[in-house]
C-alpha positions, 0 to 999 in steps of 0.5 A, a space after each residue: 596313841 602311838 603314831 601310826 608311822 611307828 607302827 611296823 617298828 613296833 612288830 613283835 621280833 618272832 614277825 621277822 624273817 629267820 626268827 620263829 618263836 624259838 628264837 625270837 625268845 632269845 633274840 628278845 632276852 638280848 635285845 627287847 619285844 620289838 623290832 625297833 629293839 633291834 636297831 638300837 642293838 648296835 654292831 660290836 666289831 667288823 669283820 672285813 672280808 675286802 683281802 683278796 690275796 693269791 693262794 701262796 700270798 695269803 698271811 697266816 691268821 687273816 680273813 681272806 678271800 680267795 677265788 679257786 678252783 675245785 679240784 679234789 674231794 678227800 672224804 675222812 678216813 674215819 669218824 674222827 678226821 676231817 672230810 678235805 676239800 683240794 683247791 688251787 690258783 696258779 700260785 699253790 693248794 687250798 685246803 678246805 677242812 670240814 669237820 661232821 659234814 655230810 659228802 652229798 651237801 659239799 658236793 653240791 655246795 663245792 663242784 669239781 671243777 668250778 671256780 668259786 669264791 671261798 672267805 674265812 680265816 686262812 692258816 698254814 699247816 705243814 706248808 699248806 694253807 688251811 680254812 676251817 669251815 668257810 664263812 662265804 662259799 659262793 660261785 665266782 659270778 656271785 661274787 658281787 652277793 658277798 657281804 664284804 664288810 660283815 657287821 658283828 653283834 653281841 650274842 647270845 648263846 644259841 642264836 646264830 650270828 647270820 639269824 640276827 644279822 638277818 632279823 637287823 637287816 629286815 628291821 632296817 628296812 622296816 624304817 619310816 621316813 620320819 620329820 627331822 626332830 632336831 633343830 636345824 643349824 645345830 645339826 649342821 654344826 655337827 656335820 651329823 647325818 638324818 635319823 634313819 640314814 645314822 642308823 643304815 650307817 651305825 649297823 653298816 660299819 665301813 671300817 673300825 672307826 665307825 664303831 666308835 662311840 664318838 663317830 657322826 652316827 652314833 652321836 647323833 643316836 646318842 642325842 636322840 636318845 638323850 633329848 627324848 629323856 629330856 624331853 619327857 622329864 621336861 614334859 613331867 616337870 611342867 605337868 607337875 608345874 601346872 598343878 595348882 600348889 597351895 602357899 605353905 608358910 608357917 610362922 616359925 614357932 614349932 621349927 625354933 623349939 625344934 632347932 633350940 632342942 638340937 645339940 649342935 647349929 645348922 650348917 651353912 649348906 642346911 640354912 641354904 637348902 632350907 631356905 630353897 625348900 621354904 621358897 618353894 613351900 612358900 610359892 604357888 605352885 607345887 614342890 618337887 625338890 631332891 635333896 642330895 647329902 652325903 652320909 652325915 651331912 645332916 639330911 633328917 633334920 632339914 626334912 624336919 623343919 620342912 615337916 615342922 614348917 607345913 605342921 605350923 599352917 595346919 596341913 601334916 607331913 608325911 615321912 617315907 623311908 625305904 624300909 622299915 628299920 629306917 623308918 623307925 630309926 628315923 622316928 627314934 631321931 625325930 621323937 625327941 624334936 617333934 616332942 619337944 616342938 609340942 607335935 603329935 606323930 605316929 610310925 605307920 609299917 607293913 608291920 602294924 596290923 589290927 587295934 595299933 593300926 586302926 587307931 593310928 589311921 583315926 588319929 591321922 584322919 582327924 589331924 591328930 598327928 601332925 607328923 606320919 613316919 613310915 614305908 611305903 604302907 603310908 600310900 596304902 588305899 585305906 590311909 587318909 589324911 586330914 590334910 597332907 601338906 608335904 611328903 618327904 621321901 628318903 633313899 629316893 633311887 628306890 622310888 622311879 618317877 612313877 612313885 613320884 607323880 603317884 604321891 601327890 594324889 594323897 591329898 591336895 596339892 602335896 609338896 615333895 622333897 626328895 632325899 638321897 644319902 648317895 650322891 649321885 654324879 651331876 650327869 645323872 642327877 640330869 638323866 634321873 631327877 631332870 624334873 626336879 629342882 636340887 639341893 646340895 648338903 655339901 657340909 658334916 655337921 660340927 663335931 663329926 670326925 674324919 673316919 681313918 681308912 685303912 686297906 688290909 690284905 685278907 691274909 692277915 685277918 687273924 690280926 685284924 680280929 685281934 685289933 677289934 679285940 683290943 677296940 672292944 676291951 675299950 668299950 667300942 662296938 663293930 660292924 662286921 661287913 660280909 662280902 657280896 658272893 653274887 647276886 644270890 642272897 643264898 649265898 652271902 647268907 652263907 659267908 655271913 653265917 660262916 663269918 659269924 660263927 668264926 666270930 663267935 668262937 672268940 668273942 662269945 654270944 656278944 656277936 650278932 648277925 643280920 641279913 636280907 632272910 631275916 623277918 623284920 621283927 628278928 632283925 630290928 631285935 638284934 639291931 637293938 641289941 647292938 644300938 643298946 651295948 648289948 651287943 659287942 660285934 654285929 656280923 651283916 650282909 649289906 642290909 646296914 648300908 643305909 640309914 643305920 644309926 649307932 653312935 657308939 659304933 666306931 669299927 667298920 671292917 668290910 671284908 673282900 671290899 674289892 667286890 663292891 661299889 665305890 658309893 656302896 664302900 662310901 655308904 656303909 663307911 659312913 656307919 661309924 663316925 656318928 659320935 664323938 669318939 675317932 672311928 676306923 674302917 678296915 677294908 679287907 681285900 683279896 691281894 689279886 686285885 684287878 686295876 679297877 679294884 685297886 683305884 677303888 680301894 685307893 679312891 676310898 682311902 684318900 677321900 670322904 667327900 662323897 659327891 668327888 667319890 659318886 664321879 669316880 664310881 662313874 667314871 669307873 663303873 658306868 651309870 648303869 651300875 652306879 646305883 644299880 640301874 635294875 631298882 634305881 628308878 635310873 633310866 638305862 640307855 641304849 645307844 647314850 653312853 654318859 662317860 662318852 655322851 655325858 658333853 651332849 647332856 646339857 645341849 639336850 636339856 636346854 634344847 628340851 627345855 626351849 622345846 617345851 617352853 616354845 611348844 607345851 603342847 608339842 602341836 607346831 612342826 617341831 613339837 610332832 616331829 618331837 612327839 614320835 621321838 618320844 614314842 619311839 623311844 618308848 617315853 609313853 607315860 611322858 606323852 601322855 601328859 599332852 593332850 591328844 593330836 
């Protein structure tokens, strides 16, 4: 339960004053449901309204205030003129422009003759000073009600400026006084302020250098944040902990037919991530182990052994893949090694449907298959193992922590391995996967080539046409990569539909297209063509980029290359390269490059190693956009930026996991004070972990 304290934070936006239902819709698009969201919406700049020049002193293009008096209103001499309103000082004329503004109301607003208060920005025209409708107009015995430091946010369109900063100021007083959840002497080294003082300080910027990330009160909300994150994949990770595992230890006969039949040794990085996996298999206690490899670097069959290890107890394993070529890609690679290893396994999709599907699922319920390969259909109601031992699951920035912690309810005691072909920066290996142990594949298996990269204005996309065509008469095969247009499916479909035609025109019908609209059974067809040679250049939209395994493959060209990711170039690079043939990866780019585009491309060009190129893609781009925060399971923050914060991660990890070691129950002083930090930042699901109290 949510602590009652937190209570009036929580109220829906449309309660506060200024926002009726209409803009509480669009406050809420900016900011979250909840008045506590609009704390976290924090100021972007500052208007400073604390120049108090005479008339005649005032420099054009600044925001002044100036104190005049009244002294003539000049209504407009037609509809398209301003109506002017003459004041002075004893040093020169003010002229006040209203554009569209009724005479009655700035009669009432500006009375001759009465000295006022007026704050905009003042500018010079004609040897007169100008301000275009005032920002502040107020009697000179008000003048201490103005706001001479005016917080600015950021917008959205129809929400007026003043509606938010009223809706900020209600929240804000809305605070409770909460316990102190940080550890004492660390605070004070820190010389940061309280909770809610941080927060008064953060929406009320004295000068610019309080906006700064880095200033007292902003680091110390970005800690907050960054400990309740900790907290709850600690809290996580214990529950997980706590779960009776069972002991997995085969004998080793099934992996040493497996491993005698694979054409090439295990890497010394394999043999080190197998030995962890085999450890915690071994122990008795659940598995929740990520497996993190770059493209290549050999990931499948170090699942395999794991699967292969929990087949030689007895129990099955289970293989799930974010999609179904994937899937069945992985069941192409597998088959030859489970055969030989003597296991019986099975693919199971969102595709199979009647007969096929019903007899899969009586095999697996009587362990006839030692090994399930599929997409998310395995964790369907109506599929039951004899005895699941261990799932593994690829492409995990697909699946969140909730997908996690549902998996082990599919038999008893399931170990998971987690794996992932997009390194992921060590900071959000902490902010994601913090309740998972890590393995790191950082070696290409023997006999893998360099892939040359090479930039390519598109200007010169004849030529470039022209060398595939060579590569082609030589017995290679080529991936055509089109561009992302937007976020509009409709629309790549269009230049890939474009580009293919174009294609066609030179090659013949030895061109392919796939992309995202295509049924599955239609693009795993044209993916077989292509595999099987009958197919020379395959036209795709980004639908290739994980998994996809064609050794003959040796031409990659992604055309405007300047519109994606640096881990998304990495990811469909590593494509080609399978064989033993030297492989080729032309990025097409548009000469008018930004200067971020351009460090990409050059990134890209100079390495492979794709954990160097997962920091630069942050560095470059933000954690939110790294692996596309929208469907990576990623958390996304709101006051932590990682580029600027990421020093304050691992003080917050240690300092979550001395909480949750000292207190797993979070029920001394601390762990309650800890408790409302993780509801207040909405951390629920890791709260409920804990008994109630």
């Amino acid at each position: 339960m949510r602590p009652a304290a937190l209570f009036p934070l929580f109220r829906p936006l449309a309660s506060l004053p200024g926002l009726g239902p209409k803009l509480a819709k669009l406050a809420e698009k900016l900011t979250g449901p909840h008045a506590v969201d609009l704390l976290w919406h924090l100021p972007c700049g500052i208007i400073d309204r604390r120049f108090q020049p005479k008339i005649a002193q005032a420099p054009h293009g600044r925001v002044a205030t100036l104190t005049v008096r009244v002294d003539q209103h000049v209504p407009p001499l037609g509809p398209r003129y301003p109506y002017k309103v003459r004041c002075t000082d004893e040093t020169g004329v003010l002229e006040l422009i209203y554009f569209h503004a009724r005479a009655d109301w700035l009669e009432r607003l500006l009375p001759l003759g009465r000295t006022m208060v007026v704050s905009g920005t003042v500018e010079w025209f004609q040897e007169t000073l100008q301000m275009n409708h005032p920002d502040a107009v107020l009697p000179e015995d008000q003048r201490d009600t103005l706001e001479v430091v005016e917080p600015v946010y950021p917008m959205t369109a129809g929400l007026p400026a003043k509606t938010l900063r009223r809706a900020v100021k209600a929240a804000l007083d809305l605070i409770p006084d909460l316990p102190e959840w940080q550890d004492g002497p660390w605070l004070a080294r820190q010389s940061w302020p309280g909770w809610a003082d941080a927060l008064r300080r953060a929406h009320n910027p004295d000068t610019e250098s309080e906006l700064d990330p880095l200033s007292p009160a902003r680091r110390r909300l970005a800690y907050d944040e960054l400990l309740a994150n900790q907290v709850a994949l600690a809290l996580v990770r214990r529950q997980q902990r706590k779960l009776a595992g069972r002991m997995l230890a085969g004998d080793g006969r099934l992996r040493a037919k497996a491993l005698a039949a694979l054409p090439f040794r295990l890497t010394g990085s394999q043999e080190g991530a197998l030995a962890e996996i085999f450890a915690d298999m071994g122990a008795d206690r659940r598995m929740l182990r990520l497996l993190q490899g770059d493209v290549g670097s050999g990931k499948t069959v170090v699942a395999l052994m794991a699967l292969l290890n929990a087949v030689e107890t007895g129990a099955q394993g289970a293989l799930m893949a974010p999609t179904e070529i994937l899937a069945r890609q992985h069941a192409e690679t597998l088959a030859p090694l489970l055969d030989a290893a003597g296991v019986g396994w099975a693919v199971l999709t969102g595709r199979d449907k009647g007969k096929a599907r019903a007899a899969v699922l009586e095999r697996l319920a009587s362990g006839d298959i030692g090994v399930l390969i599929g997409t998310h259909a395995l964790f369907q109601e109506d599929v039951g193992f004899h005895d699941l031992g261990v799932a593994v699951i690829d492409e995990q920035h697909r699946f969140g922590v909730h997908q996690r912690l549902q998996l082990s309810a599919k038999g008893r005691a399931v170990d998971v391995l987690v794996m992932t072909a997009t390194p992921i920066p060590r900071t959000l290996t902490l902010t994601a996967y913090g309740d998972m142990d890590v393995s790191r594949l950082t070696e290409k298996p023997a006999g893998r080539k360099p892939i040359q990269t090479v930039t390519v204005a598109l200007d010169r996309l004849e030529e470039v046409v022209a060398g595939i065509r060579r590569k082609v008469a030589e017995g290679a095969r080529a991936y055509w990569v089109c561009p992302l247009v937007e976020e509009s499916e409709q629309v790549d479909l269009a230049a890939a539909t474009e580009r293919h035609a174009f294609l066609r025109a030179g090659f013949g019908d030895r061109v392919g297209l796939v992309h995202g609209k295509m049924k599955a059974a239609d693009k795993d067809a044209v993916m077989a063509a292509f595999a099987e040679g009958r197919l020379d250049v395959l036209v795709a939209t980004t639908v290739i980029e994980v998994g996809v395994n064609v050794p003959e493959a040796t031409v990659m060209v992604i055309e405007h290359a300047e519109r994606f990711g640096l881990a998304q170039l990495h990811q469909l690079r590593g494509r080609v390269g399978r064989g033993a043939a030297a492989s080729t990866c032309l990025l097409l780019f548009d000469p008018h490059l930004t200067e971020t585009a351009r460090q990409r491309l050059k990134t890209i060009r100079e390495t492979e190693d794709g954990f160097l190129i997962a920091e630069e893609d942050l560095r470059l781009r933000g954690a939110g956009e790294v692996l596309g925060t929208r469907q990576s399971g990623l958390p996304s923050f709101r006051l932590a930026d990682l580029e600027v914060h990421g020093d304050l991660l691992p003080v917050a990890r240690d300092d979550a996991q001395l909480i949750v070691n000292k207190d797993p129950e979070l029920s001394g002083p601390r762990g309650q004070a800890v408790r409302t930090l993780l509801y207040l930042f909405e951390r629920d699901a890791a709260a409920r972990t804990l008994r109630s109290g």
